[in-house]
Structure formats: C-alpha cells, structure tokens
N, C-alpha and C positions, 0 to 999 in steps of 0.2 A: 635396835636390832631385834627386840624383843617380838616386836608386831611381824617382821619379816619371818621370825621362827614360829608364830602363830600359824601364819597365812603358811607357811611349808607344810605342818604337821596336820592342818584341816585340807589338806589339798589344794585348796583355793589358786594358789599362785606359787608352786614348787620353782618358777624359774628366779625368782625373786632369792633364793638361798645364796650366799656363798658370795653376793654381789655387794660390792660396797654404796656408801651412801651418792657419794662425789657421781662414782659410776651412773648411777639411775637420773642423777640430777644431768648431767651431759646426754643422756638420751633425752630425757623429757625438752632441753634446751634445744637439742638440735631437730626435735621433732617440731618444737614450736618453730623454729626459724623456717624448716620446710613451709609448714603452715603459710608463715607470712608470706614467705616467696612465692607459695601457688596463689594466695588472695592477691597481693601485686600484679602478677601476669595477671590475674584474672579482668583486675579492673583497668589492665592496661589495654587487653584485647577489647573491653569492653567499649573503650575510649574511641579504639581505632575503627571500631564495627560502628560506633554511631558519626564517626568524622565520613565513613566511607556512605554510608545513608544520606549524610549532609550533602557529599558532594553527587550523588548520584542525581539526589534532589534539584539541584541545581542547574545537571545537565538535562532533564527530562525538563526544566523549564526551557532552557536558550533552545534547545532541540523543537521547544512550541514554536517559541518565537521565531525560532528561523523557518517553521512551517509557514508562518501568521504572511510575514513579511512579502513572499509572492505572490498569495491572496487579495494581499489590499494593494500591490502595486495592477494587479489584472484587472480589480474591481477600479482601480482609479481610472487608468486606462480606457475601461470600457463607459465609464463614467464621460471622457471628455468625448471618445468616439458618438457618443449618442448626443451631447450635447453637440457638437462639431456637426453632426446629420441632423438634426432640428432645428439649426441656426440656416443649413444650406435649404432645408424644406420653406423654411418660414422666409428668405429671403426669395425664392422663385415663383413663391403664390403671390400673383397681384391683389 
C-alpha cells in the first residue's frame, strides 16, 4: 500500500487510493479476459473470411467451367458439321 500512497501524493495515479489489492487484481483479470475474448472473435472472423474466399474461389472456377462447357460442345459440333460437308464434297467429285 505504500507505493499506492506514493503514486497518490505525486499525482501520478490518485484513482489507485482507497482501492484494495484483491479489487485491482479483478479488474486487471477481467480486462485480460476481455482481451482474450476480442482476440478469439478476432481469429474466429478471421477463419470464416478466409473459408468464404475459399469458397468464392471455387465458385468463380465451376462458374468457368460451366462457361467452358458450351464452347467445346459448339466447337465439336462445328467440327463434325465440316467434316460431314468434306466427306459429302469428296464423295461427289469424280
């Protein structure tokens, strides 16, 4: 208590007087607990921001692919139509 009547009578920390030990120690305890509970969310948000990156990820792929997929059925497509009309030219030239 000696230091607590220091730090009063230099100004330093006048709220500090009149407070017991137990008491300063329950604040300090519950401010650390705050603590931890904001670093928990923190890295729980953290978690859930890089899950929702993952899956965004994922759909900007199948979202390719289901571009992709019309493409190569038109290019097949157009693939046999010209084969199918080169087979019918090459058969009517004597």
């Amino acid at each position: 208590m000696h230091t607590a009547n220091v730090l009063y009578y230099d100004g330093l920390a006048p709220y500090v007087a009149g407070l017991s030990s137990a008491y300063l120690w329950v604040c300090i305890l519950c401010y650390l607990c705050f603590y931890l509970m904001f670093l928990l969310q923190t890295a729980k948000k953290a978690s859930r921001a890089e899950a929702y990156k993952l899956q965004n990820e994922r759909l900007k792929m199948r979202v390719l692919t289901e571009q992709i997929k019309p493409h190569f059925i038109f290019n097949a497509l157009t693939t046999i139509k010209s084969s199918y009309h080169g087979n019918l030219t090459r058969e009517t030239m004597p």
